[in-house]
Structure formats: structure tokens, C-alpha cells
N, C-alpha and C positions, 0 to 999 in steps of 0.2 A: 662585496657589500661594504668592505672598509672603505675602501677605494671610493665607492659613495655618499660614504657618512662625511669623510675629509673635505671631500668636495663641498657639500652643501656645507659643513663646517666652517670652511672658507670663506665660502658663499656669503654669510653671514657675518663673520667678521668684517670683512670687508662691506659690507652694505652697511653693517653697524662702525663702522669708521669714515664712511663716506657722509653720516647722517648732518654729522656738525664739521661746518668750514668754516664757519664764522672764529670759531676759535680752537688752541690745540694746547693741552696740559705740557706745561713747561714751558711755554712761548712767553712771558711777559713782557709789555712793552714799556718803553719811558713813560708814556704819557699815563698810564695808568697811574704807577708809582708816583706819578706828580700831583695826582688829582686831591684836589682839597675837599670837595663835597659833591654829593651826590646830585645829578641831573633831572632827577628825577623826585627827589626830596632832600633838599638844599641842609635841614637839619638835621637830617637821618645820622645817628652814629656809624652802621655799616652798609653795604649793599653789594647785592647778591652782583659778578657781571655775569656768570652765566653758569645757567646747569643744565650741564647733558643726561638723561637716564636713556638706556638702552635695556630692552629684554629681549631674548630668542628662547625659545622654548624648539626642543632635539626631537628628534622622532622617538625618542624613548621616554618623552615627557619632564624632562628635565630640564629644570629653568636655570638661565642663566642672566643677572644682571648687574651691568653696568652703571655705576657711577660716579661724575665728575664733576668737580664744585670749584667755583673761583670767589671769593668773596674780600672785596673790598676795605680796610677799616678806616674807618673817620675819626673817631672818638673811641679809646680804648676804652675806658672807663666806663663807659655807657653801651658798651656792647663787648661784656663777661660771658654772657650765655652765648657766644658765638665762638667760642675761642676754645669750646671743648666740646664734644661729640662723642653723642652715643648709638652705635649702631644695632640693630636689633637682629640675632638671631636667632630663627625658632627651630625648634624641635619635638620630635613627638615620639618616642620606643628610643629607636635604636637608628630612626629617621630624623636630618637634624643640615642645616644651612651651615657651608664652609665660608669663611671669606678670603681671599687669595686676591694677590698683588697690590696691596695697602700700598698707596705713595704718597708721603703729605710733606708740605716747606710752606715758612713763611719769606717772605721775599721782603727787604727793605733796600731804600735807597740810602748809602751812604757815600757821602763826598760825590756826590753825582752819579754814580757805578751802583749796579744792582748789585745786592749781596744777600745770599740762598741758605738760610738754615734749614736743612734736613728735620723731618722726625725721625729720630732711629726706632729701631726693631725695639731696643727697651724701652722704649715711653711708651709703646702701647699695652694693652694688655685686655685679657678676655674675661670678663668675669659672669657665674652662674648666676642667673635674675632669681628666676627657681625652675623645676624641671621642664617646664614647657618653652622656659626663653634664656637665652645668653644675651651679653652686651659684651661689644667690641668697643672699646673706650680710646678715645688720642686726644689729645692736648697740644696746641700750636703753640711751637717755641718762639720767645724773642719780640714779643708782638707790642706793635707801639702804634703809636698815630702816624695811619697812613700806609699801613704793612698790605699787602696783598696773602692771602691765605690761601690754598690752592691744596685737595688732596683727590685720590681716585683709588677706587679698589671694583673688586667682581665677587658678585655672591654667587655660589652654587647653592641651586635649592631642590630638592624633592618634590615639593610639594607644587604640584600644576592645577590644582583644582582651581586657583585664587588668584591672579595675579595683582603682588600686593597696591593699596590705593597709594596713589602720588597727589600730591598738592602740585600749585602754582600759584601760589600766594604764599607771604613771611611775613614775620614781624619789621623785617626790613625791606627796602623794595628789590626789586629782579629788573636786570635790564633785559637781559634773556633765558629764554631756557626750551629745550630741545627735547623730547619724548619720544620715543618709538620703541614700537612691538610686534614684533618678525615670529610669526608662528607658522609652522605647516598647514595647508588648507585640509590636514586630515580633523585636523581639531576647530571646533568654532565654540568661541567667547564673544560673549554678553557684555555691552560697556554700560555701565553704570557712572554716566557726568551729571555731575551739580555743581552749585554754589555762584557765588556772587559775580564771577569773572567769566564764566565757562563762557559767554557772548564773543568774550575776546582771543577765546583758543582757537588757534586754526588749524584744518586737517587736511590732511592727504591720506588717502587710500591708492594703493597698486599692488600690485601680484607680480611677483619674481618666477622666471620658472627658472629650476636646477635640473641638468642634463640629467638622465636618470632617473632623478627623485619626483618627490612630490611637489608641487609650488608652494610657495611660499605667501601670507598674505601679509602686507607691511600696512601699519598704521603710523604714521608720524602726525607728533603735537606741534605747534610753536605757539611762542606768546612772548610776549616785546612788553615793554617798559609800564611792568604793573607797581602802582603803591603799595604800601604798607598798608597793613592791617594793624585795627589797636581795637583791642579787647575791652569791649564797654560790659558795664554791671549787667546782670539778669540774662545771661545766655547759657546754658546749663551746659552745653558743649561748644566752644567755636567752631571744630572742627567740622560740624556739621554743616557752617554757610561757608566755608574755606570750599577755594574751588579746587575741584576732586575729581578724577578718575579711576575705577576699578573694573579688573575682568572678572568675569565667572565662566568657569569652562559650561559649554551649555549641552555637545554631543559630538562624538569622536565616531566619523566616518570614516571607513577604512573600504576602499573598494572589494567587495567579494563579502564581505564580512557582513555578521547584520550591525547594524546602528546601533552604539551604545548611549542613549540621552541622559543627560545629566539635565538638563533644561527642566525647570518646573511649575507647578503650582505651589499655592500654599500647600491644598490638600494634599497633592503628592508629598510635600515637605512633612506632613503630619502621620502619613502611614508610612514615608521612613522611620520615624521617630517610635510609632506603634509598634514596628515589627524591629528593630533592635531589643537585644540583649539587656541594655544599658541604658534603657529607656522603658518602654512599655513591658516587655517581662521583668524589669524591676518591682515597679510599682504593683505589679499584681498579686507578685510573693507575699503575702497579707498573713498569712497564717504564724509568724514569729511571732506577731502581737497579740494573739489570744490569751496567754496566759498576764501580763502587764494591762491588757485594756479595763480590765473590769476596776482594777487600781485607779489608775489614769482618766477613769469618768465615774467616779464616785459622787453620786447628788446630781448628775448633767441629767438632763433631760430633751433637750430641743438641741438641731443641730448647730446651734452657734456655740451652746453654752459646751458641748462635747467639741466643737473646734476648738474656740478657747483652752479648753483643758487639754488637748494635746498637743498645739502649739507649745503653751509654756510646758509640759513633759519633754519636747524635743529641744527645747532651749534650757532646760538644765541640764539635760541629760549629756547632749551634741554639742562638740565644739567645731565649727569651720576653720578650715587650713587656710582661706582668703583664697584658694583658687575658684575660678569664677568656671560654669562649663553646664551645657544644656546635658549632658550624659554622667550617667554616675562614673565614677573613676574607679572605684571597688563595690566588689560583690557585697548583697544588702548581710549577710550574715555577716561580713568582716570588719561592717560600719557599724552594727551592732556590738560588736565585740569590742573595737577598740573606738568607740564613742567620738570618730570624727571621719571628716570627708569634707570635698568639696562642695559646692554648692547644688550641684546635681547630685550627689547623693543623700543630705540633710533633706534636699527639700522633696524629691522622689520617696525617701522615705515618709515624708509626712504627707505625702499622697494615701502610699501604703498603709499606714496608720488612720487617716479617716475614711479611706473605702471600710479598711475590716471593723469599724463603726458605725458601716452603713449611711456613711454621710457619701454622695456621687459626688467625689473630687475628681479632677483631673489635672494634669498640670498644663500651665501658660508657660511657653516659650519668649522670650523677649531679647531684644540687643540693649546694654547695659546702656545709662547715659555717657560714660567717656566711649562706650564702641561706635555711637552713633547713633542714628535714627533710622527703623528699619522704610526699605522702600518698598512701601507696600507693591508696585508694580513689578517690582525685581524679586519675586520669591526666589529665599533662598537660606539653606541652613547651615551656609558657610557664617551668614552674616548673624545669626541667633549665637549667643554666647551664655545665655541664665535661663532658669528656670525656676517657676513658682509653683505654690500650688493655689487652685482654685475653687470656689465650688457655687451652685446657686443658691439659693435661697427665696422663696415669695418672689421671685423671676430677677433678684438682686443679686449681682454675684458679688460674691466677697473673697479675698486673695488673700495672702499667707505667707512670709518668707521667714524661715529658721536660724537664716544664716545670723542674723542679730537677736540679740538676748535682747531689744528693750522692744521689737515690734509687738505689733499686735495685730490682731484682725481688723482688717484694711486701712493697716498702717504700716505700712514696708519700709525695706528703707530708699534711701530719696535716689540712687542708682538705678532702680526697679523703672520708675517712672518716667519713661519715655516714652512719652504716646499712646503706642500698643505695641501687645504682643498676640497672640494666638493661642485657643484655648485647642486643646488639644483630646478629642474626644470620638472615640471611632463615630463612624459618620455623623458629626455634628463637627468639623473641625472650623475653627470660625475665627475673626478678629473681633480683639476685646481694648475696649479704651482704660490703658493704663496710666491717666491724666490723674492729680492729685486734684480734687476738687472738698478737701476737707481744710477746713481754714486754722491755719496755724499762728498762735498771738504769744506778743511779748510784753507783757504789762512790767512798765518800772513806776514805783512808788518812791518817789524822792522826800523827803520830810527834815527839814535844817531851820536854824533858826542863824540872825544873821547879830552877831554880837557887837559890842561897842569898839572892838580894832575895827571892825567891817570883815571879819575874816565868816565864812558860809559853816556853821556847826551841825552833825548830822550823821542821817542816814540811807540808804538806799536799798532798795530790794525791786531786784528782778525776775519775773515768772517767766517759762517758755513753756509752751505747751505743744502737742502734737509732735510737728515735723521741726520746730525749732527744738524744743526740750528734747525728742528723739536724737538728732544730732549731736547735739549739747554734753550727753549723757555718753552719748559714744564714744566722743574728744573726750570727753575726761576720762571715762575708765581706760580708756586708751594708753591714756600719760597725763596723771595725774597734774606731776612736778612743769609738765611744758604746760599744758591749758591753766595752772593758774600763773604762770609765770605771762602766758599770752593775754588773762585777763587783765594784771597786772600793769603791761605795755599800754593798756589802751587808755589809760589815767594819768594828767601830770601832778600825781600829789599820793601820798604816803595811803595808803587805806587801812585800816583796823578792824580787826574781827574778823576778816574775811573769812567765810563758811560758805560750802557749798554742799547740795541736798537733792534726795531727787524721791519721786513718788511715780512709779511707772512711766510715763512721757512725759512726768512734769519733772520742769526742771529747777533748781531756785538756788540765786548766791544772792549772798547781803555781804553790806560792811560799812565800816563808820569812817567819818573824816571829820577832820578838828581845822583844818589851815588852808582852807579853798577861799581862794581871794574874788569875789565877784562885784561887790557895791561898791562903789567910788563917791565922794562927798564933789557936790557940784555947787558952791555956794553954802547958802546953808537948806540945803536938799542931801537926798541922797537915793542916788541912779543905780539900778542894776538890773539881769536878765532875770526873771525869774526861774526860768527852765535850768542856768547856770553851767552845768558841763554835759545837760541834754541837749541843748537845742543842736537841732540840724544846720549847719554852717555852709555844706559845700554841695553844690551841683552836681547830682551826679552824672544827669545824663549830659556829656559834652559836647557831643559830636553834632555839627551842622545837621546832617539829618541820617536816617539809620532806614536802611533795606532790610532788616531783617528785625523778627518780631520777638518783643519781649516778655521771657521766659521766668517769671518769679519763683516757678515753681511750689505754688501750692497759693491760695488765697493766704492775705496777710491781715491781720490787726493789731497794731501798733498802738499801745495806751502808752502815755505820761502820766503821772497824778501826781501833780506838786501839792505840800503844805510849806508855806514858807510865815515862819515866827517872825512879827516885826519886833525892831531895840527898840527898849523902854523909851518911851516918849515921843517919839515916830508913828504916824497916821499918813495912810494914804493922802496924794493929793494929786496925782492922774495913773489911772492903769492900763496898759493895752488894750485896743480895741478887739473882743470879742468877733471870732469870725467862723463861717462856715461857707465851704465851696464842694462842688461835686464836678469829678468827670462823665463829660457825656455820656451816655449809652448806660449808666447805672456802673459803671468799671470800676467805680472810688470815690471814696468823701474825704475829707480834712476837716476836724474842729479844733477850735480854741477857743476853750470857755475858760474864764476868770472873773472871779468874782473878790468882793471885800468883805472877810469877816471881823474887822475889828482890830481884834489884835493880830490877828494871821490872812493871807490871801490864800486863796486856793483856785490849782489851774489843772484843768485836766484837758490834753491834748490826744486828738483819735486819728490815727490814720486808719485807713480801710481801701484795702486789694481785694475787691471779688472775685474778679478772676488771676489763675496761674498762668495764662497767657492773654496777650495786646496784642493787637495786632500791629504790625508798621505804622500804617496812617495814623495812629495812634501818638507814635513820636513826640510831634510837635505840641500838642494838646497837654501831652507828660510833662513835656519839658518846662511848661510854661506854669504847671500844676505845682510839681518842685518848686519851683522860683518865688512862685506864691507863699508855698509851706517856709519858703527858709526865711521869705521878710518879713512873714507872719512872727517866726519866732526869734527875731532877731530883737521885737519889739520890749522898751525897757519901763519897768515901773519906778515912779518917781515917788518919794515919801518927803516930808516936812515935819518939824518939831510939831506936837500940838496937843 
């Protein structure tokens, strides 16, 4: 049987070394070394010339992958994030990804002659992420304008249930890049492609057979000279329209044997979830809470007002570790006891807590917004990472998450809200729209008066509410000292008083300025903005045109309320023209209203997002909506003696 395994061992290396001939680690040629800009994007600071990934998975399930990276530099300076690397390995007990034969060099040309700096064994190093993930860390030495960077290594991994997803797209471009996945035909995997490119990936399928063994079935990707991606405003994850491949083992066929399927439904995904340990006998252990509940619903009456009061009991009580996980990590008595747990266990408990209230919770499974967006056609509970709790109401359901002290009832926080997830309920197992459709507003009140240097004197005050104030609240108890130091950065001028405040999801900072320079004497006139360091200035949406749809995430209303005090002896003599526009289909409005009161003008500006997603075709319409709002408030009021 050795004698076997070698063979197809072999087998396999050599089919995973014959995969890429276009290029071979440690081969650099002059011309590369010589190249001044990329061919592909002329401005580009780096670019990709090619990456090989390889995976073989062993007849004992054991995966093994390959990879090799060549990356180009143009512009050191503009391409930092490429010059260090973090590689990811997971682990779960006592089961956990090796990485083995690390090899990295930067290559320069000097005096015409290539010259090879090595990474040694000490630059790199391993450091614990926390218990579920390691990072394998290196750092390219030497690197200048024009360096070629070049590293390969091999991961050993346990885990075959998943094989991990790949890109073929970067913030820089790829002139090539090489994919393939060599499994035994005892195993079959489920591909899961998307995203913007996947048109231009091209595939090969064949079957190897190994003398002896089983065959082998080979999948090879390629894809040639793609651009760069740039990350434009309102897309809650890239990662999502980044184009992607992942496997899921789906059933493991073994000749004689019966068939083991992994392959699923939702529902099947749902009475996994039911009949675990760490999931459905969790939540049903109910009876802790009897002696605490009678406390904990004191006055409640109707099941929201008894939610409510047990959510905030679990959020004073519970503190979450920040690990993220659809299964509780410890037994519910020992999360009682030591008042924390991951996020499947805070929020399975507050399942447990409003069943034994007699409220029919169940929990919602979902994929975070950095994990991605689930595919509903692709069931599966590899790809679920979080868990909520949920329940109906007058045929409304309302949702619940512990893990933040500032939510509320169906007010999660903004990670929760990707699309959907799955309400999980013996035979009612269903999908549930986890879309933010509650409109969240930022009112700023500006009030200054404008004195005889012309310097802007005053105040300001900003409200958030909902999912703005929710955030808001959370950066600051977070770090106090950075969030006001980051509010601080976003002003060129001194502030005073600055105080910040909060009232459940409201959020509120003020503060005063004496030395904002805005009015300019134009003869004997005098010009200024009156929005001052409100108005919108820059475009945000840039790009020619956009494939994929924009993400606000959550409805928005955007208030201004200016008062601006005229100087003694000063009277209007023209004000911006007053306007109002709407996006088609009801999507959004813009006002600007200004009026003249005398001694003061008053302007109050609306923006209005109804909806948390646009669609594409939308784009264009945006872009042009923007362009509108910013010459709208670019406009300046004139005043004369009088």
C-alpha cells in the first residue's frame, strides 16, 4: 500500500509541476528587471507577473497547497501593502495548517547584473491571530523602484471539507495566473465561481489514472492580463464582486462502502444545526433562567416589551470574546458562570432565555458582511459563521444580537446585515431578509456668525441616529483617545469644547471655533459659502461606470441646518438659488432651501437614500445626482453695506 500512496504521490507532484511552463521560481529574466511600467496599466505602482496555486488532496483527505508569486515593483512608495505578507493559518483543537518550504528574494538589477537578496529564516516569523487562526508574516528585503519580488511555500492542511476560496483579481493587475485541483475521484467538490472576471477564467477538466489507485480528477484555471480593481464608496464587502472560486466537498464515494453525502440543502443544513450539542440542545436547556427571569421581566407584558428586557439583561450581564461562530464554544452553564463567550454562545443563550419566557425564538444563522454573501443556491454550513436570535411577532419578525451593548430590537449590528440568513425552526426551516431597511440620519446644526476680520465664529452639533449613532458609539467606547483624535483630523482649524454624548443609538458631539476663514471682500461686497466646511466638495462616485450595485447599507438622511449671523452693516444682495431634485424611481431627493432673515440667513440642506441598495443601471443617474448636490452647494452668498 506504501508502495501506492508514493506512486500517486508522485503522480501528483509531477502533474502539479508540469501545471505551469510559462514560468519557473528562481528563473528571472533581464527584461523583466528592465521593465519601467506595467503593460497592462501604464500607471500601476506594482504588478502581479504570475501566480501559480496548486492543491492535491491524499486519499486520507489531507490537503495540500502550493503557492508561487512573482510580483513586479514600479513605484515603491505607492505600493507598501505589497511588500509585506500575511499568510493565514487555521486551526481548530489540536487540528491546525503547517506551512513548510517558505522561499522569498528580492531581485535588483545593479550595474547591469541581477543581484538576489535572500529572506532569511529570521525575518519571518509566526505569530497567534487568536485560537482559531495563526499568521505566517515576511517582509521583502531591499526593495526599490523596479525590484522583482518573488516567494513560494506549501501548506499542510487537515481540513478537506473546504477548499480554501482563491481570487483572480488585485488591487494591482495579473498578467498571469495558474490554478489547479487534483483530487481523487473518491471525493466530489462542489465549485462555487463568481464575480466580475469569472467570463475570462478558462477551464480544463481531465482524469489522470494512477496504476493501482484511484483516478485522479484535475481542474485547471487560467486567466491572462486582468486589471486592477479600485474600491469605490458603498460596497459593504469587495470581496464579494472580486472574482472567486471555492470547493465544497459535497460526497465521498468509496467503491463497496455506502456513500457518505455531505452535499446539501438548506434544510438538511438546519437539522444539522437542530440535532448538535452546540446548537439546538443549547438553546433548549431553558430551565437556568427560572429563578433570574421573574427579575428580568419585571412590568413586561407583551412579547417585545419581555425581549427588550432580556436583551439589555444579556448585554449587561455578557461580554463577547469578538470571536465570531454559528455554534456555542462552551457549555451554557459555564457561560453563565464566567459571563462571556463567543458569539454563538451570548446569542443561543438569548434564545434560551426568551423561549423560557415563552416568547418562540429561534435562532438565524447568517454569513457575516466581511465573510461574504451567502449563496443561496450553494447550501451550506461551511459558509454560515454568526448567529442571531429571532422571533415573530403579528407575522413581523424581529431579530436580536448580544454581542453589542448599544443594539436593540431590530437593530443589530451593521456585520449581521447581509441580505439573509436562515431562521432555523424544526420543520419551518426558512430564509429570512436580513436587509437594513430602517433609515438612519445625521443632522448637523451649524450656527456662526461672521465678524469684522471676516473670520466664521460658532458652533456646531451633530446627531446620528440608528445605524450611524449605533457605530459611532461603538468607535468611541472602543478608543476613546483614537475616535476623538480621528474626529479631530477631519477639521483644518482648532475646535473647542469638544464634548461627546450618547442616549441609546443616539449619538451627539459639539464644539466651538473662533478662526474659520470663509468670507472674502470682493470690492466692496462680501462673498462666502454659506455651508462653509459642510458643503460637499468631491465626487465620490469616479469610475466611468460600475457592474456592480450600490450598497449604503441602510436608508440615509443627511440634514444641514445652517444659521449664519450677518456683520453689522451688511444686508444681503444675492443668495443662492433655492433648489430641489429627485432620483427616478422615488431612490432619493436633495434640497436647498435658503431663505433671508434680516439680520441672519438660514439654509437647511436634505439629502434622502431610501433605499440600502441601487441597483447598477443606477450608476449613471448617481453620478450625475452627486455632481448636481456638489454645484448646488458650491453656490456663494453675496452681502453689501446697507
Amino acid at each position: 500500500m506504501m508502495k501506492i500512496l508514493l506512486s500517486a504521490l508522485f503522480s501528483i507532484l509531477f502533474t502539479i509541476s508540469s501545471f505551469s511552463q510559462k514560468y519557473s521560481y528562481g528563473k528571472i529574466s533581464q527584461s523583466e528587471l528592465e521593465e519601467k511600467q506595467s503593460s497592462i496599466e501604464p500607471e500601476a505602482p506594482a504588478e502581479i507577473i504570475y501566480k501559480d496555486v496548486f492543491l492535491a488532496i491524499d486519499l486520507h483527505g489531507q490537503l495540500e497547497i502550493q503557492v508561487t508569486e512573482r510580483i513586479k515593483v514600479y513605484q515603491k512608495d505607492r505600493a507598501e501593502e505589497f511588500l509585506t505578507y500575511e499568510v493565514p493559518l487555521h486551526k481548530s483543537g489540536s487540528s491546525l495548517e503547517k506551512l513548510s518550504g517558505f522561499r522569498g528574494s528580492t531581485y535588483n538589477l545593479e550595474n547591469g547584473k541581477m543581484v538576489e537578496v535572500k529572506i532569511k529564516s529570521d525575518q519571518t516569523f509566526t505569530e497567534e491571530k487568536h485560537k482559531y487562526k495563526n499568521l505566517f508574516k515576511f517582509t521583502f528585503p531591499d526593495v526599490r523602484d523596479g525590484s522583482i519580488l518573488e516567494y513560494k511555500y506549501t501548506i499542510y492542511s487537515p481540513f478537506m471539507a473546504e477548499i480554501p476560496v482563491q481570487y483572480f483579481d488585485y488591487k494591482i493587475p495579473l498578467r498571469y495566473m495558474n490554478y489547479a485541483v487534483k483530487v481523487p475521484s473518491i471525493f466530489y467538490y462542489i465549485p462555487d465561481m463568481r464575480g466580475l472576471n469569472a467570463g475570462k477564467v478558462k477551464t480544463e477538466k481531465e482524469t489522470q489514472d494512477v496504476p493501482g489507485e484511484y483516478p485522479y480528477a484535475i481542474v485547471k484555471l487560467k486567466i491572462e492580463n486582468v486589471k486592477s480593481y479600485e474600491e469605490e464608496p458603498f460596497v459593504l464587502n469587495y470581496q464579494n464582486i472580486r472574482t472567486s472560486i471555492r470547493y465544497e466537498l459535497a460526497k465521498v464515494e468509496i467503491p463497496g462502502q455506502t456513500v457518505k453525502n455531505y452535499a446539501s440543502t438548506w434544510e438538511k443544513v438546519g437539522t444539522t444545526l437542530l440535532n448538535s450539542d452546540d446548537f439546538g440542545s443549547y438553546y433548549n436547556n431553558t430551565h437556568q433562567f427560572k429563578d433570574v427571569l421573574p427579575t428580568v421581566l419585571a412590568g413586561a407584558t407583551t412579547d417585545n416589551e419581555k425581549a427588550k428586557a432580556i436583551l439589555k439583561y444579556v448585554q449587561e450581564n455578557y461580554v463577547w470574546n469578538e470571536y465570531l461562530g454559528v455554534f456555542a464554544d462552551q457549555g451554557l452553564g459555564k457561560v453563565i458562570k464566567t459571563k462571556t463567550g463567543n458569539s454563538g454562545d451570548l446569542n443561543l443563550l438569548l434564545v434560551a432565555m426568551l423561549r423560557e419566557a415563552r416568547i418562540d425564538a429561534n435562532p438565524i444563522v447568517l454569513s457575516t458582511v466581511s465573510n461574504g454573501i451567502i449563496n443561496y443556491t450553494f447550501p451550506s454550513l461551511q459558509k454560515l459563521n454568526y448567529v442571531i436570535a429571532g422571533y415573530y411577532s403579528n407575522s413581523e419578525l424581529n431579530i436580536l444580537d448580544a454581542t453589542s451593548k448599544y443594539s436593540e430590537v431590530n437593530q443589530v449590528p451593521k456585520r449581521v446585515l447581509n441580505y439573509r440568513g436562515f431562521y432555523i425552526k424544526k420543520n419551518n426551516i426558512h430564509e429570512v431578509d436580513l436587509s437594513n431597511k430602517t433609515m438612519s440620519s445625521d443632522i448637523f446644526l451649524l450656527n456662526y456668525e461672521i465678524k469684522p476680520d471676516l473670520e466664521c465664529v460658532g458652533t456646531m452639533v451633530n446627531r446620528s441616529t440608528q445605524y450611524f449613532g449605533m457605530t459611532k458609539i461603538e468607535q468611541y467606547r472602543e478608543n476613546k483617545s483614537q475616535f476623538e483624535k480621528d474626529f479631530k483630523n477631519k477639521y483644518s482649524f482648532p475646535l473647542e469644547n469638544l464634548e461627546f454624548s450618547q442616549n441609546k443609538s443616539i449619538f451627539k458631539s459639539s464644539f466651538g471655533f473662533n478662526s474659520v476663514s470663509n468670507a472674502e471682500k470682493v470690492g466692496n461686497k462680501l462673498v462666502f459659502n454659506p455651508l462653509v466646511f459642510l458643503s460637499d466638495k468631491e465626487q465620490v462616485f469616479k469610475a466611468e461606470k460600475r457592474t456592480y450595485p450600490i450598497e449604503l447599507g441602510s436608508p440615509v438622511k443627511l440634514s444641514k441646518i445652517t444659521i449664519i449671523t450677518l456683520p453689522e452693516g451688511y444686508k444681503v444682495e444675492t443668495l443662492p438659488t433655492s433648489k430641489k431634485f429627485l432620483i427616478e424611481g422615488n431612490l432619493g431627493s436633495y434640497s436647498y432651501i435658503i431663505r433671508d432673515k434680516g439680520k441672519q440667513i438660514e439654509l437647511t440642506t436634505e439629502l434622502i437614500m431610501n433605499e440600502f441598495f441601487i441597483p447598477a443601471d443606477y450608476y449613471e443617474v448617481l453620478k450625475e445626482f452627486w455632481q448636481h448636490m456638489i454645484e448646488t452647494e458650491s453656490q456663494l452668498v453675496s452681502l453689501i453695506k446697507g
